[in-house]
N, C-alpha and C positions, 0 to 999 in steps of 0.2 A: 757739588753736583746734587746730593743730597736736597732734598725738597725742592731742588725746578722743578719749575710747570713746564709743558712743553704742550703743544697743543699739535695731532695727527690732524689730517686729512686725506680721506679717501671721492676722488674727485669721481664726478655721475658720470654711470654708463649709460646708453641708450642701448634696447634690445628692439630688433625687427622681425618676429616669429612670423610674420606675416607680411608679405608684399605688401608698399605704401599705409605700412602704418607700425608703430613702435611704442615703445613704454619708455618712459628715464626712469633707473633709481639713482638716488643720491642725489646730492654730494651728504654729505657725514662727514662731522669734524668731531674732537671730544679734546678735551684738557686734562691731563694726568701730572701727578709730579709724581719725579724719583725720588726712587723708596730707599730706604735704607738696605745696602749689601747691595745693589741694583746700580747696574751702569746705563749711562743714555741711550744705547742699542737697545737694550735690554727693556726699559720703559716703554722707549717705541713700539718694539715687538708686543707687549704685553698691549699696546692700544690697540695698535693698528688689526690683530686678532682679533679683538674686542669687536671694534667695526668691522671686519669684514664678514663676520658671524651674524650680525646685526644687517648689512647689507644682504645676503643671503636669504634671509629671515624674511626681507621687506621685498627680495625677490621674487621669490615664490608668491607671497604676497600677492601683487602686483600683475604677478601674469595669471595667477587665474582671476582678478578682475579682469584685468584685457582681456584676455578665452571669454568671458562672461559678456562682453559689451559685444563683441565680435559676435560670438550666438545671435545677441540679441538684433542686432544690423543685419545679419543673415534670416533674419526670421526662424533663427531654432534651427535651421536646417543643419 
């Protein structure tokens, strides 16, 4: 088990703060291999963290672009 790679994936959400209209984030995948004293749950968990922190990150992102384009369609108002 030691030194697999094992490759997560966290597959794309769509968010709709807004009637008829939405954002995707994702998808995000990454490649880890298990660590020494580390079990393949264990690696998982350590990826999958990784990404969803990362997802998070690029969500916020994200939706204040959209809030930003949305203003900007609305004329600022």
């Amino acid at each position: 088990m030691v030194g697999d790679e094992i490759t997560v994936t966290v597959g794309a959400q769509t968010f709709s703060p807004v009637r008829y209209n939405s954002f995707t984030v994702g998808p995000f995948s990454m490649k880890t291999i298990v660590k020494e004293n580390e079990t393949l749950d264990e690696a998982f968990a350590r990826a999958h963290g990784w990404l969803m922190n990362r997802a998070r990150e690029v969500y916020v992102a994200e939706r204040e672009v959209f809030y930003n384009k949305i203003e900007k369609t609305n004329g600022g108002q």
